[in-house]
N, C-alpha and C positions, 0 to 999 in steps of 0.2 A: 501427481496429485493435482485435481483440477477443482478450485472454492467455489468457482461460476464468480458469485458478485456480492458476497459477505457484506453487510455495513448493519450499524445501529441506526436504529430510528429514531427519529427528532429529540424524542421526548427520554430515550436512553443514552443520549449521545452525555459523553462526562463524564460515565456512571461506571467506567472500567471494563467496561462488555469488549469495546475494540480492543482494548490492549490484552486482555484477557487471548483474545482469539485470537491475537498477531504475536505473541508469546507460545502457543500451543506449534502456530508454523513453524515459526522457528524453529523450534525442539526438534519437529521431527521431520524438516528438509535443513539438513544439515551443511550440506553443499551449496546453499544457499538459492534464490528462486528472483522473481521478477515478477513484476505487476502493474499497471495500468490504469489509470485514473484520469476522471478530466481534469484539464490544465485547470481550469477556472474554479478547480475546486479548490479553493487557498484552506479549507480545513482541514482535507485528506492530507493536502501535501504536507501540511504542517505536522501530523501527525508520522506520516513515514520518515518523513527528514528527522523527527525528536528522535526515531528510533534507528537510527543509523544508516537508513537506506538513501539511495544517491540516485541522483534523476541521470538519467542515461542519455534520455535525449524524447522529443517532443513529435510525434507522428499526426500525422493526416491535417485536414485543412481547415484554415480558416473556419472556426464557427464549430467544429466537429473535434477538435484539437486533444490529443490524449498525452499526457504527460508518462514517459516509461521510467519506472524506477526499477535498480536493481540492491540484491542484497547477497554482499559474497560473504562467503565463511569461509575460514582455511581451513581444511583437512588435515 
């Protein structure tokens, strides 16, 4: 299953739309999944980290920098 680039917009961020939508994944990748965000984005990350997801590690360069998180579930 591939989202492309899901997010809320300025003015809907708050407003339970992301969690809504990161609750639906959940659900139905069960075996859990991984995602990508930029580093410097300190509100995404705050958001995947409240919901249990764990930074994996930090790819590409300087200035371009993507933070990977993953999220395991047990089978």
């Amino acid at each position: 299953m591939a989202l492309g680039r899901p997010r809320a917009a300025g003015r809907d961020q708050g407003c339970g739309v992301g969690g809504a939508l990161f609750d639906q994944v959940t659900a139905q990748l069960s075996e859990g999944f991984w995602l990508r965000t930029q580093a410097e984005n300190h509100r995404a990350r705050r958001f995947y980290e409240r919901r249990g997801m764990m930074l994996d590690h930090i790819e590409g360069e300087t200035g371009v920098e993507r933070a990977v998180y993953v999220m395991r579930r047990s089978t």
